[in-house]
N, C-alpha and C positions, 0 to 999 in steps of 0.2 A: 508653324506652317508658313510659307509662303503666302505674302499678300497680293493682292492685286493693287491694293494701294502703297505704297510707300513713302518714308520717312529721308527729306533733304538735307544736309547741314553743308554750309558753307562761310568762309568768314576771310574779313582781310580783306576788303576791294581799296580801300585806300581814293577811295574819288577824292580829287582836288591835285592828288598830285602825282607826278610831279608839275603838269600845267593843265590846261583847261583840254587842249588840243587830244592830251595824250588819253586824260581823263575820261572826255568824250568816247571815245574808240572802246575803251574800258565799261565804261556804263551801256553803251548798246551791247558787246558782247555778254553782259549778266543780262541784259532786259532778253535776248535771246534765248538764252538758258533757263531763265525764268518759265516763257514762255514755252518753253518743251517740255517742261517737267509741271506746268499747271494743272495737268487734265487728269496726271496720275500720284501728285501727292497727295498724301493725307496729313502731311503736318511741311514745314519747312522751320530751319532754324539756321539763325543767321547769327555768327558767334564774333561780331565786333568788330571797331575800326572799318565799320562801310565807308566811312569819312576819314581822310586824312584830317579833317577837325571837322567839330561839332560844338557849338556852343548857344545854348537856348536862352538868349535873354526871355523877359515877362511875351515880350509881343512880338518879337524880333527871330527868326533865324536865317541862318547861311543862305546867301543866296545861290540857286541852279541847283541841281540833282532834281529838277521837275520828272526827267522819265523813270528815274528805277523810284521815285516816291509816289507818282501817279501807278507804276505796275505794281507796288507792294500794295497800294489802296484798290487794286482793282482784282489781285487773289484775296484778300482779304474778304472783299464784298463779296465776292464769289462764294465764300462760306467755309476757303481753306485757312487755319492757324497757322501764324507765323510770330515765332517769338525772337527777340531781339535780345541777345546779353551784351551790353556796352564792351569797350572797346578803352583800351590806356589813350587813341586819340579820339574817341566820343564818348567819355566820359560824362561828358558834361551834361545828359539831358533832365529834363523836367518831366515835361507831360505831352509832347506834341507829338511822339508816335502813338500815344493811348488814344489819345481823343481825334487825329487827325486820322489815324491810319486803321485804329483798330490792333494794334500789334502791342504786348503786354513788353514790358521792357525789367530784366532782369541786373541786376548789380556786381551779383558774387555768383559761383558755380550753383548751381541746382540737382537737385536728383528728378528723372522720369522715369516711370516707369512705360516701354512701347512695344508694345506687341510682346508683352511678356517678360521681356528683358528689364534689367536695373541699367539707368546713362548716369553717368553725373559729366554735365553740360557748363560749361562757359568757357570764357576769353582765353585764361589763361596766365596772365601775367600777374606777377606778383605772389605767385604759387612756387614752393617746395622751398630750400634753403640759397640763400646767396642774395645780390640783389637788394643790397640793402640800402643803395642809394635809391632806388627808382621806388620801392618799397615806401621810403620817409616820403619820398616826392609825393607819390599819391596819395598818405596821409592828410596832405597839404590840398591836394588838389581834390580832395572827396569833401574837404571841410566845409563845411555852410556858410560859415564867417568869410571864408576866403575867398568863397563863389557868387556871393555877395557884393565884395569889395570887385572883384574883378566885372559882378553887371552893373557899376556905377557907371564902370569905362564906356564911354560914345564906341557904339560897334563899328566905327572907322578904326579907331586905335584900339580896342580889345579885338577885334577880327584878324586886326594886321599883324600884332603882336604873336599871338595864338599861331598864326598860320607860319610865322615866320620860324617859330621854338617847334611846331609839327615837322615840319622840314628837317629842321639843323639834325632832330633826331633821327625822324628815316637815315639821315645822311651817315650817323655816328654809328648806327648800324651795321653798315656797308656791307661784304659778303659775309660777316660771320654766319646769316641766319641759314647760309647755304651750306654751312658742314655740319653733319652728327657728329657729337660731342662723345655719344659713347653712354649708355644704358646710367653709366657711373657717373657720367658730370651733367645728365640731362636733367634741367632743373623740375620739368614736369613728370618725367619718368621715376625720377625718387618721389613725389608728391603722391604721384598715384600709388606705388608700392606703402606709402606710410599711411594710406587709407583706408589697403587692403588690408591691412591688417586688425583692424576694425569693423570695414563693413566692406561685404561683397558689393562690387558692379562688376559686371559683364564689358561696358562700355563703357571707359572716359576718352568723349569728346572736347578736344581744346580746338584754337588758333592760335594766333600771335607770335608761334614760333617760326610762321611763312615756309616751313620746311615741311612737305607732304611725309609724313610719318605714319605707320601702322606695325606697331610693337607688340608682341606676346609677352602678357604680364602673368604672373603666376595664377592658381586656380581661375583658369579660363578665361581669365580674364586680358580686355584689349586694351591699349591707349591709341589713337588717333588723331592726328595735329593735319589739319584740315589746308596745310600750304597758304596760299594765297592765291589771289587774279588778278597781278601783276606781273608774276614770269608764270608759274605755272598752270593756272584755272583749273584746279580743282576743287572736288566735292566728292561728301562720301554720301551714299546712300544704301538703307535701311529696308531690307525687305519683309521683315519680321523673321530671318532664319539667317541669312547673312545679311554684314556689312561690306559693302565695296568704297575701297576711295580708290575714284576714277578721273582721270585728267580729259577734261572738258575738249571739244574737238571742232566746237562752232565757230 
């Protein structure tokens, strides 16, 4: 049945870049959208790379994103759940969403079960075949040892550094994220199918592919690549009977 409350997923704001000015623009239009979907969520999920980088020394993080980190602390308080799954550019966190915001932070895909339905929920990247360089990369960059040596660095040169490799990458991107590849070269469309064949979900929600997607996968099941809010603003949302991904209009 149709709820009166419902279920938010959104991912991909990419704050930081590509400068402050444009960034800006971008973080008040999610604090809007936030704001209009506060009074009728019942959950919200935010599937990575809010940050164009993230990096949590012990005591230390990035500085700016005050308004969408004061608005996620202020649904939060409110009493509604908001769960975070990292992101290939906010990889990096500790503990400063748990304790600070209230928001559980996830690593790898998850299963929910919502309003009846089975999701399996996260980022995205690094999922299905292919990808073998970015794949090793993140090995390296999930390592303890490695994330260690890199909070030795004075957050002037690890900030700068970080920020500069976030960049070059958006950059190496360029439009491929804009064309469908085709059900055959989709790296999370094959992921999902080799899943289904093991265990029913109704819903897999990803990001990271920036390209607003909603596929028919076999036995009823859906994939869902949640675009960005950098060209396109979208979200899909969850009414316990459909999902809609809808392109934001604020």
């Amino acid at each position: 049945m149709t709820s009166s409350k419902k279920i938010y997923f959104l991912s991909d704001f990419h704050l930081g870049a590509p400068n402050a000015a444009e960034s800006l623009v971008r973080e008040k239009r999610i604090i809007r959208f936030l704001d209009e979907i506060k009074n009728d969520a019942a959950q919200i999920f935010i599937l990575g790379d809010l940050f164009d980088f993230w990096f949590e020394y012990k005591k230390v993080v990035p500085k700016g994103y005050v308004r969408i980190l004061g608005k996620l602390a202020e649904i939060t308080d409110a009493g509604i759940p908001i769960h975070f799954f990292v992101g290939n550019h906010d990889m990096w966190m500790r503990d400063y969403f748990q304790k600070e915001l209230n928001i559980p932070v996830y690593f790898e895909p998850v299963a929910f079960d919502l309003f009846g339905k089975k999701f399996l929920i996260g980022h995205g990247d690094g999922l299905g075949p292919g990808d073998h360089g970015y794949k090793f990369i993140k090995k390296i960059f999930r390592n303890k040892a490695c994330q260690w040596l890199f909070g030795i660095l004075p957050p002037y040169i690890g900030m700068g550094l970080a920020d500069y490799f976030s960049k070059k990458s958006r950059a190496q991107t360029g439009q491929t994220d804009e064309v469908f590849l085709g059900e055959d070269k989709e790296w999370l469309i094959i992921y999902c199918k080799e899943v289904l064949k093991t265990t029913h979900y109704d819903y897999f929600i990803f990001g990271h592919r920036h390209l607003p997607l909603n596929v028919s996968l076999s036995g009823n099941s859906r994939y869902i690549n949640l675009g960005d809010w950098i060209k396109y603003n979208t979200y899909a949302c969850f009414n316990g009977n459909e999902l809609e991904l809808i392109y934001y209009k604020g």
